[in-house]
C-alpha positions, 0 to 999 in steps of 0.5 A, spaced: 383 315 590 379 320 595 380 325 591 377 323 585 371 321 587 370 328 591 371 331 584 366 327 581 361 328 585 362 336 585 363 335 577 356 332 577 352 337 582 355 342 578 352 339 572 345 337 575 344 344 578 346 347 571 342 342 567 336 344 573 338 352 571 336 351 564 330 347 565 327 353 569 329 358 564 325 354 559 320 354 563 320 362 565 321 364 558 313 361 557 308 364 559 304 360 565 297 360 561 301 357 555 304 352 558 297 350 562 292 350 556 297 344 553 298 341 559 290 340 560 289 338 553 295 333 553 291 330 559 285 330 556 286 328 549 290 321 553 284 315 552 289 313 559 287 318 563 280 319 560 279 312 563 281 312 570 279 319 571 272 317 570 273 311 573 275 314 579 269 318 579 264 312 578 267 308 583 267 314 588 259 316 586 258 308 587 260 308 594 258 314 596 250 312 593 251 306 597 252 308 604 247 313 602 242 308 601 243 306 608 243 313 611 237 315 607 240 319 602 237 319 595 242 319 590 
């Protein structure tokens, strides 16, 4: 019984290095300002990420006005 699972999880590495060895030639065989371009558009066109991004930012130019305020800083 010991035996087969030790031939299992050597089966399944083997697989998983493999699989991982042809997820990086498809990588390498685009050109990395290809693959960026549509990566940032991707990201842009999702309402998603559009929405907490700029949440995100109101929020953080909210804090920063607000300890500004006390400060001094006008925003």
């Amino acid at each position: 019984m010991n035996g087969k699972w030790v031939v299992l999880v050597l089966v399944l590495g083997l697989a998983t290095t493999f699989l991982n060895l042809a997820i990086l030639l498809g990588q390498s065989s685009t050109p990395v300002s290809a693959r960026a371009a549509t990566s940032a558009n991707q990201l842009l066109d999702n309402d998603d990420f559009r929405d907490g991004l700029t949440r995100i930012i109101r929020k953080t130019v909210r804090d920063y006005c607000t300890v500004g305020k006390r400060n001094g800083i006008d925003c």
